[in-house]
MMTF fields as JSON, N, C-alpha, C and O atoms, coordinates in Angstrom:
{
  "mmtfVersion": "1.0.0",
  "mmtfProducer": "UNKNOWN",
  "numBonds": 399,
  "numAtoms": 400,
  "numGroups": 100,
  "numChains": 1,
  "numModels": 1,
  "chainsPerModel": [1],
  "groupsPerChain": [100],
  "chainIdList": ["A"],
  "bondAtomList": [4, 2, 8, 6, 12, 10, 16, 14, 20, 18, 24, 22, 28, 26, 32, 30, 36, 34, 40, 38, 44, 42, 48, 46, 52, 50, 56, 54, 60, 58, 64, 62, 68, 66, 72, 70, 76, 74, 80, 78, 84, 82, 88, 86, 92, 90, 96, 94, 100, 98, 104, 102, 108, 106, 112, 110, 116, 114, 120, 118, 124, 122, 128, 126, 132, 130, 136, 134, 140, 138, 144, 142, 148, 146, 152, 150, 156, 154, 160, 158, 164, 162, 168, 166, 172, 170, 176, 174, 180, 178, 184, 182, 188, 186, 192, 190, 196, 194, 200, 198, 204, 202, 208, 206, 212, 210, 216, 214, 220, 218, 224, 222, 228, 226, 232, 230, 236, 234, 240, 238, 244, 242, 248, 246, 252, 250, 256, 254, 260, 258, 264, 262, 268, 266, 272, 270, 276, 274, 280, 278, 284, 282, 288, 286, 292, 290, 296, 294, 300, 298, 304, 302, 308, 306, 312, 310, 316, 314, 320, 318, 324, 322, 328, 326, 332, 330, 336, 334, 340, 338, 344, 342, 348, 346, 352, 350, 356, 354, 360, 358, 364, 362, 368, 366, 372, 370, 376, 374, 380, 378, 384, 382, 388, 386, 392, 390, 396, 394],
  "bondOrderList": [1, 1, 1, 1, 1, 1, 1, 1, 1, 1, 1, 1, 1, 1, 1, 1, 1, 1, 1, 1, 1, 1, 1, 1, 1, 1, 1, 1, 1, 1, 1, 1, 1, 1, 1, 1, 1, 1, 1, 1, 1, 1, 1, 1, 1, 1, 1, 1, 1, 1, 1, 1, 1, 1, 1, 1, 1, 1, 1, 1, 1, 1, 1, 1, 1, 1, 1, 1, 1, 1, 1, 1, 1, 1, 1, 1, 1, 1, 1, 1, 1, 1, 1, 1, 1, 1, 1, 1, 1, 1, 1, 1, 1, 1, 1, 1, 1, 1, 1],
  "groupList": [{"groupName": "UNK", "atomNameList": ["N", "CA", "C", "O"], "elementList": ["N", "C", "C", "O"], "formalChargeList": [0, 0, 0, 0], "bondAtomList": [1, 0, 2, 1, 3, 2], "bondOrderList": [1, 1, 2], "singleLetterCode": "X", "chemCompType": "L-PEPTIDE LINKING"}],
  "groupTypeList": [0, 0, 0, 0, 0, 0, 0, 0, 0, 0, 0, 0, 0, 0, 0, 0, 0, 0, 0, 0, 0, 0, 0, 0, 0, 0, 0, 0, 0, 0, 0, 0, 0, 0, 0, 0, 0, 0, 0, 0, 0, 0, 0, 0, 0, 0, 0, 0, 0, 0, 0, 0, 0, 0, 0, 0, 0, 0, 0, 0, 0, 0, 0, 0, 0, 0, 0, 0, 0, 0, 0, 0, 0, 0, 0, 0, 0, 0, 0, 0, 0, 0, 0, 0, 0, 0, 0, 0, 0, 0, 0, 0, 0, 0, 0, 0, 0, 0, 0, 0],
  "groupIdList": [1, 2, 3, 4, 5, 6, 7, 8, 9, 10, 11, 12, 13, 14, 15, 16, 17, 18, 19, 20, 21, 22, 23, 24, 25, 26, 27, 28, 29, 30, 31, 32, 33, 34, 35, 36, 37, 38, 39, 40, 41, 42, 43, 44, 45, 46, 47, 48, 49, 50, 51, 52, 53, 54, 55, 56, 57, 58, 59, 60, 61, 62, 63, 64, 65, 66, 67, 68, 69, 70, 71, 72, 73, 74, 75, 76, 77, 78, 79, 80, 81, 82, 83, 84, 85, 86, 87, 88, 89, 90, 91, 92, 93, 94, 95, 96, 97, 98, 99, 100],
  "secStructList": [7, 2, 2, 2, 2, 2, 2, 2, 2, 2, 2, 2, 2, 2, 2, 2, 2, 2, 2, 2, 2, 2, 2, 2, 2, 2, 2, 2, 2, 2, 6, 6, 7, 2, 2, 2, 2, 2, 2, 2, 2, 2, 2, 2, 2, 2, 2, 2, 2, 2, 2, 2, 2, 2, 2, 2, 2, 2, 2, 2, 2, 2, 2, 2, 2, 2, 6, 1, 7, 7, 7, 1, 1, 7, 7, 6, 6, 2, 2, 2, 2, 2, 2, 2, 2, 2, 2, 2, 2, 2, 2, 2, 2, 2, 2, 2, 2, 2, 2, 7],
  "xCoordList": [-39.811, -38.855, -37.453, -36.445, -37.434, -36.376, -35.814, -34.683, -35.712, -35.145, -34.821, -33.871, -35.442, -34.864, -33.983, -33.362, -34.053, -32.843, -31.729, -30.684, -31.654, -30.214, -30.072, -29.153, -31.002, -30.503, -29.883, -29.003, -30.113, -29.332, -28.282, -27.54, -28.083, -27.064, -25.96, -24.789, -26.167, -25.247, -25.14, -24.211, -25.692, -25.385, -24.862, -24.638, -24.835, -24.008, -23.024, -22.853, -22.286, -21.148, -20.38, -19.151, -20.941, -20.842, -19.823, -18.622, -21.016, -20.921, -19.658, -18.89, -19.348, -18.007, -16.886, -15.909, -17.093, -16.063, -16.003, -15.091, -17.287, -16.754, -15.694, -14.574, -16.416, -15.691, -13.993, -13.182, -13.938, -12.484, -11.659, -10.712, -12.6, -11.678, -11.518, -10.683, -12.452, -12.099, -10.548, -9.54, -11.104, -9.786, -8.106, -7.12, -8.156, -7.293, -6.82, -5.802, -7.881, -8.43, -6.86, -6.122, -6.982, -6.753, -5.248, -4.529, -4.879, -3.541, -2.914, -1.685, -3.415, -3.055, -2.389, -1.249, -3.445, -2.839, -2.067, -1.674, -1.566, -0.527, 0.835, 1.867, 0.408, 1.67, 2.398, 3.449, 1.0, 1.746, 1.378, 1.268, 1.223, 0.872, -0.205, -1.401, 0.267, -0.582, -1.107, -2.103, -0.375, -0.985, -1.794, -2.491, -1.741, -2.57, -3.623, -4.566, -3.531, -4.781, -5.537, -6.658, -5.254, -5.942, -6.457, -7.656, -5.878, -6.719, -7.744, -8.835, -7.595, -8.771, -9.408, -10.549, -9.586, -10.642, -11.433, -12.652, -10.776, -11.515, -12.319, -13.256, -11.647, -12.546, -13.922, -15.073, -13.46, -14.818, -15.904, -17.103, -15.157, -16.455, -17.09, -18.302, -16.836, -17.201, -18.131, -19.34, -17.486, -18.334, -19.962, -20.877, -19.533, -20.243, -21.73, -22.906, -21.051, -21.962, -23.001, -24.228, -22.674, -23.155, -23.934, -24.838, -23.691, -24.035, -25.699, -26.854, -25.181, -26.577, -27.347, -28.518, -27.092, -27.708, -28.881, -30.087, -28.041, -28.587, -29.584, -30.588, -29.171, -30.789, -31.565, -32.649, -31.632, -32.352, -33.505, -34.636, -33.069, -33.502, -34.334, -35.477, -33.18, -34.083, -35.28, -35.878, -35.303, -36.155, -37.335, -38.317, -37.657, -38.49, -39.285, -40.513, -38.139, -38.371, -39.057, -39.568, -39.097, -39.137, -40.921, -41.912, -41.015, -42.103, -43.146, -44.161, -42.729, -43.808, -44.329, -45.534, -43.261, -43.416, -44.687, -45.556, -44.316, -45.11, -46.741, -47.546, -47.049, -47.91, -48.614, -49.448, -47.986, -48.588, -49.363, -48.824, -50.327, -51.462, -50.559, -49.838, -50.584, -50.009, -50.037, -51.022, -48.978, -48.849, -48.704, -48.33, -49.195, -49.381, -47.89, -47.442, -47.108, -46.635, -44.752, -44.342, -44.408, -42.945, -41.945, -41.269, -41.633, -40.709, -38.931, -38.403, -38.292, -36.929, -36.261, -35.107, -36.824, -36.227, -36.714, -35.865, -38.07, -38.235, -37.082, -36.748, -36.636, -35.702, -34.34, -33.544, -34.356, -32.476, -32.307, -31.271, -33.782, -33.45, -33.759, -33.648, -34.176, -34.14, -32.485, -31.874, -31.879, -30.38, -29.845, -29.366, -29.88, -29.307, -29.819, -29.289, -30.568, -31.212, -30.08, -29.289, -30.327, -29.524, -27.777, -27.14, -27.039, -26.003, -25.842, -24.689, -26.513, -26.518, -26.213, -25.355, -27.327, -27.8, -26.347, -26.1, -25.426, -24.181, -22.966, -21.998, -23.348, -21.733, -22.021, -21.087, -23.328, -23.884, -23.187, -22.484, -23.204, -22.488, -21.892, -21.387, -20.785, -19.532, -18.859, -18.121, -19.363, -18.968, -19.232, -18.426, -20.071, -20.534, -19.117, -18.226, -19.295, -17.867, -16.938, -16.582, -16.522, -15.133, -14.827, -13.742, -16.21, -16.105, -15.791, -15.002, -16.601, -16.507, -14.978, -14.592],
  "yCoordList": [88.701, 88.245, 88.079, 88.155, 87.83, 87.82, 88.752, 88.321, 90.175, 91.444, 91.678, 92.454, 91.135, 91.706, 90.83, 91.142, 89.397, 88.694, 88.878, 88.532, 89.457, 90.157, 91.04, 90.846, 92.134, 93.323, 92.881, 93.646, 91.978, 91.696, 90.852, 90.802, 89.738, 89.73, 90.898, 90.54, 91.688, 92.424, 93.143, 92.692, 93.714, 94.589, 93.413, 93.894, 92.099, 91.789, 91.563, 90.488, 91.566, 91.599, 93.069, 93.028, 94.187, 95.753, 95.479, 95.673, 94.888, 94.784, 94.206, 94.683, 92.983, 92.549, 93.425, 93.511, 94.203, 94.521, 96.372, 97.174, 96.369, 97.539, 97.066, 97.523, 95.915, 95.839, 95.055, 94.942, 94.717, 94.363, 96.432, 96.989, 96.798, 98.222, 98.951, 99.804, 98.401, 98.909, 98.436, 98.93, 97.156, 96.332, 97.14, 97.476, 97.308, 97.881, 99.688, 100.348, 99.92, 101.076, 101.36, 102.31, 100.273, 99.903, 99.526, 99.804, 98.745, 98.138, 99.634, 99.663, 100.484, 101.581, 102.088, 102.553, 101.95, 103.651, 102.684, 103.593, 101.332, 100.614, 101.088, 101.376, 101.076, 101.104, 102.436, 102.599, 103.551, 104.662, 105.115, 106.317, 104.221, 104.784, 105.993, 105.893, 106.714, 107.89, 107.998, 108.689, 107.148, 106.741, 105.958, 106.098, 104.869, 103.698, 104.337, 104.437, 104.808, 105.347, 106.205, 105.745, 107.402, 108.179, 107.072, 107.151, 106.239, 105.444, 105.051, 105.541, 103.97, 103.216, 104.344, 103.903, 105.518, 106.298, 106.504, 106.378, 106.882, 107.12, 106.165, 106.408, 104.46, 103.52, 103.52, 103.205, 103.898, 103.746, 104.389, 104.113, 105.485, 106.775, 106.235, 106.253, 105.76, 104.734, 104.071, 104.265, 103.365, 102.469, 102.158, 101.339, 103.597, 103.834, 104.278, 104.083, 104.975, 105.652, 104.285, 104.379, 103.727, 102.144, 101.339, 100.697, 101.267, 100.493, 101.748, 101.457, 102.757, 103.919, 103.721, 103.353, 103.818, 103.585, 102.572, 102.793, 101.107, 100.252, 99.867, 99.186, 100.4, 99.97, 100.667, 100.085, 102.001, 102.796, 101.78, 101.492, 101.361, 100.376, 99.302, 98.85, 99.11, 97.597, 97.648, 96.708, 99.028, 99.383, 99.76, 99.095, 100.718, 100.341, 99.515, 99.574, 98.207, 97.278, 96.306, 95.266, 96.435, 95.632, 96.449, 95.752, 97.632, 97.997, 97.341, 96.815, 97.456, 96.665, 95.545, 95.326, 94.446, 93.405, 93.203, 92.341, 94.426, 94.171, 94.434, 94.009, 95.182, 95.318, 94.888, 95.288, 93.924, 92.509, 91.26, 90.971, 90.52, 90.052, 88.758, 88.14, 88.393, 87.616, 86.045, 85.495, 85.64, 84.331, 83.521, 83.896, 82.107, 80.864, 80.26, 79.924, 80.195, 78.964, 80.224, 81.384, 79.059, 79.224, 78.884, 77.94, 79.345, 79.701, 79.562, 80.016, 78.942, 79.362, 80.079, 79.979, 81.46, 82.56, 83.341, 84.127, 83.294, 83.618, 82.688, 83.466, 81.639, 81.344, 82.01, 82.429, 81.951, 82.504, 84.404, 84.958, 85.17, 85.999, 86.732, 87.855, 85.394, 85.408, 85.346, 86.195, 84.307, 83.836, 85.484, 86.174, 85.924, 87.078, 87.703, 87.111, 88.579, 89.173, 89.051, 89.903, 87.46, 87.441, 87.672, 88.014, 87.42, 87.774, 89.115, 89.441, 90.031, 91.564, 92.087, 92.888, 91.303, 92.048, 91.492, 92.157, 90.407, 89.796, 90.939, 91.518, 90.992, 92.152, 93.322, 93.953, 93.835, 95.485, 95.141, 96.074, 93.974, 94.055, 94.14, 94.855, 93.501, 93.451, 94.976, 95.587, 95.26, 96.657, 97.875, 98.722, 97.711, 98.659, 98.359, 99.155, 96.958, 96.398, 97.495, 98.427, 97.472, 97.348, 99.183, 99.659, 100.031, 101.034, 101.95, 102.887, 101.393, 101.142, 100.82, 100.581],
  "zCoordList": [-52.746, -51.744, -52.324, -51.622, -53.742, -54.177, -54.102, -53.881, -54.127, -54.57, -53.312, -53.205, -51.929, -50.834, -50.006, -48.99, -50.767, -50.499, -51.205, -50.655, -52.578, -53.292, -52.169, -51.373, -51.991, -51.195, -49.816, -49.422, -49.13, -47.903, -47.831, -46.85, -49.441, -49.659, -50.137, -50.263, -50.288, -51.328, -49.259, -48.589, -48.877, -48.103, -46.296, -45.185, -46.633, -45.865, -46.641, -46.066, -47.34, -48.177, -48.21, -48.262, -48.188, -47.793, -46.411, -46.222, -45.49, -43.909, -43.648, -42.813, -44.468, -44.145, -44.396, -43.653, -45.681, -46.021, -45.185, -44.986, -44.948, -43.514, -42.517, -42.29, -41.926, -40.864, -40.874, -39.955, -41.981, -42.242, -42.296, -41.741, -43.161, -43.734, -41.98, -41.681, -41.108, -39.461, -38.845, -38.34, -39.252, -38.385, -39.388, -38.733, -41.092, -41.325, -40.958, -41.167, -40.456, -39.882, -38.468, -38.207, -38.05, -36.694, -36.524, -35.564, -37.806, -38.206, -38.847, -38.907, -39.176, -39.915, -38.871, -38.893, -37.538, -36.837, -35.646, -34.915, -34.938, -34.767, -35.273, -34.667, -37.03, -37.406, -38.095, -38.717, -37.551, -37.393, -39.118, -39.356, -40.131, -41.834, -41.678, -41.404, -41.832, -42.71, -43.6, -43.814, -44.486, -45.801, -46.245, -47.25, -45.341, -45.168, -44.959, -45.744, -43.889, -42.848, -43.793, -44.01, -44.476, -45.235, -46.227, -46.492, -46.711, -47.938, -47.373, -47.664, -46.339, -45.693, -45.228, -45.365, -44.759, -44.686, -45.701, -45.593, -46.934, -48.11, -48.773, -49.533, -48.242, -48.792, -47.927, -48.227, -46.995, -45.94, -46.206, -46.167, -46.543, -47.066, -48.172, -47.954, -49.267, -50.321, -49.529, -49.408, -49.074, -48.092, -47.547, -47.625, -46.882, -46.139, -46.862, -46.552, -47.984, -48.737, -49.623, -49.598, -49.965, -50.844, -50.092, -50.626, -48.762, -47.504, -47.078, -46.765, -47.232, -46.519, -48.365, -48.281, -49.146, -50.456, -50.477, -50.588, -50.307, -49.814, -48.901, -49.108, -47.839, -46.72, -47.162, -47.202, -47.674, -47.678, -48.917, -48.523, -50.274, -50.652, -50.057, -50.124, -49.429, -49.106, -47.651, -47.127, -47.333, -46.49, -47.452, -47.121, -48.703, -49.515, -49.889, -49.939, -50.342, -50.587, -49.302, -49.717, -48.419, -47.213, -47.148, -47.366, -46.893, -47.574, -48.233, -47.776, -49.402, -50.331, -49.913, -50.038, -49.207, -49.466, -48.068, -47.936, -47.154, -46.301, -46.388, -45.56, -47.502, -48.469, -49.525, -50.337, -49.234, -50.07, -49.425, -48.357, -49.689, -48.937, -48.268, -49.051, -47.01, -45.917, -46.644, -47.138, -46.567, -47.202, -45.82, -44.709, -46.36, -45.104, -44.833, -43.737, -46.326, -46.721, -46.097, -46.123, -45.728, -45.487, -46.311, -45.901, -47.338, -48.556, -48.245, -47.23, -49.195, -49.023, -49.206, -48.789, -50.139, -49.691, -48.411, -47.992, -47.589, -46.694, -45.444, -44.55, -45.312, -44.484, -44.584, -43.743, -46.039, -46.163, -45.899, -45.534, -46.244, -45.718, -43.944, -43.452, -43.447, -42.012, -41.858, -41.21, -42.491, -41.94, -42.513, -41.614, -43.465, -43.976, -42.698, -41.758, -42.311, -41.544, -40.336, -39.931, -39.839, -38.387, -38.514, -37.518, -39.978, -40.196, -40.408, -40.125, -40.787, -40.532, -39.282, -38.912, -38.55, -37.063, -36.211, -35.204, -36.503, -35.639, -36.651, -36.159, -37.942, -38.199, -37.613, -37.12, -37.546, -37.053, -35.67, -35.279, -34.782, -33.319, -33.39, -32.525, -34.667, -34.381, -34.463, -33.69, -35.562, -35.854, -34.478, -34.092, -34.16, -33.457, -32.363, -32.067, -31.928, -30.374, -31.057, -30.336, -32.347, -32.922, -32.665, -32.333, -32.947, -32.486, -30.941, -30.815, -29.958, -28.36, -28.086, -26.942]
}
């Protein structure tokens, strides 16, 4: 459980910093930078790429764990990566609004 609570920390930390590189995304083409704009594309692609790296991981990982014999007991990394979990699933909205 540990390895897939790094992994959803690290990849809501990705998530933020997608959706900030959107909003500069956004301030770019307002203010007309070309230059801006081409950078923050290129970070995105970075991005994007680290972020698809990632799940792909922690979908593995999510795997295993589901492959492992059913525990009774309710754990604190099983809570924190519920909260990780539900903070994913609120930036994935946001992101997605920010696209629409």
């Amino acid at each position: 459980h540990g390895a897939l609570k790094d992994l959803l920390k690290k990849e809501v930390s990705l998530s933020r910093e997608l959706l900030s590189n959107m909003r500069q995304e956004e301030v770019s083409l307002m203010l007309h930078d070309q230059g801006s704009l081409i950078e923050t594309l290129t970070q995105r692609s970075h991005l994007l790429q680290q972020l698809s790296a990632l799940r792909l991981h922690r979908v593995e990982t999510t795997k295993k764990i589901a492959d492992l014999p059913p525990s009774d007991t309710l754990d604190v990394d099983s809570i924190e990566i519920a909260s990780l979990n539900d903070q994913l699933e609120s930036l994935t909205t946001r992101m997605t609004r920010e696209l629409t």
